[in-house]
N, C-alpha and C positions, 0 to 999 in steps of 0.2 A: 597603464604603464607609459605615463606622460613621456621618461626618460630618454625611453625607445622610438616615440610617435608611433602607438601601436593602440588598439581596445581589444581585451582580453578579457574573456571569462576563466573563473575558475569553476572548474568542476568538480574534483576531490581534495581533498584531505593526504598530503606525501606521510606528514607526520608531526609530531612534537618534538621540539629538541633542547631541554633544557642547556644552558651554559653560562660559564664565568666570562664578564666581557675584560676587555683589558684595563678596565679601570677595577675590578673586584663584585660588578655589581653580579647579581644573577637574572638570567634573563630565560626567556622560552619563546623560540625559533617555531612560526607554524609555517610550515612548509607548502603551496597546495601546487598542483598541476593542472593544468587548463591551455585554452589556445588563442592564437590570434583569432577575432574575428574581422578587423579592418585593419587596415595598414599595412606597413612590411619594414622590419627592423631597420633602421638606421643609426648611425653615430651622432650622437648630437654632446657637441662640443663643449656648449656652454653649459652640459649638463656634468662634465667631466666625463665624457665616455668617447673616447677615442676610435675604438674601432666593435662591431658586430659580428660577428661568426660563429657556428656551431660544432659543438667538440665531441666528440666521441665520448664513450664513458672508459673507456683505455686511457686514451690524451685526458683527460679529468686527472684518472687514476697517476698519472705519470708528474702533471702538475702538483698533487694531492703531495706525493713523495720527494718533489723538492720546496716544498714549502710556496709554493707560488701560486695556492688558491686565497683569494679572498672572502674570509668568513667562517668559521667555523660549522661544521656539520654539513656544509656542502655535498661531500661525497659519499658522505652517509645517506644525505636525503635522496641521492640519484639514485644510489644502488638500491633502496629501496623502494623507490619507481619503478626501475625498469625489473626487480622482482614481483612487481604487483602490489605490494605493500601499500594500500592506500585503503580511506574512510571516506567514509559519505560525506558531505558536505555539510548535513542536517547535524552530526556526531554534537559539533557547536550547536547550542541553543542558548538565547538568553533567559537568564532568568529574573524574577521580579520576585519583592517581599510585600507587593500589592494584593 
């Protein structure tokens, strides 16, 4: 997560989320949850990111209802974190016609 000056693993699977993007295409959102392991969030400007802080899943929910999230399936994917709702990370595997 160049954006943030952070290295993060992931470690499951939040979920799949297909969606219409706002040009018409169709798209599938994977979601995963994981943590820092070096660094500590910052705003990096030239990245477009203004400022860093963490929001409750109420303040989500409140942003969520005046239209002020950015991205679709945002708050779907939290609520189903913080219900447990997650996959193993393995769930992906590639596959070959070798």
């Amino acid at each position: 997560m160049e954006e943030l000056g952070v290295v993060a693993v992931a470690e499951r699977i939040v979920g799949f989320y297909p969606l219409v993007s706002g040009r018409g295409n169709y798209v599938f959102k994977i979601v995963y949850s994981g943590r820092i392991i070096e660094g500590n969030p910052i705003a990096n400007r030239s990245e477009g990111i203004d400022d860093v802080r963490a929001f409750s899943l109420g303040e989500v929910r409140v942003l969520d209802k005046r239209k002020e999230l950015r991205g679709a399936n945002n708050l779907t994917a939290l609520e189903d974190f913080f219900a447990r709702k997650t996959f193993p990370l393995d769930i992906i595997r590639p596959i070959s016609d070798k």
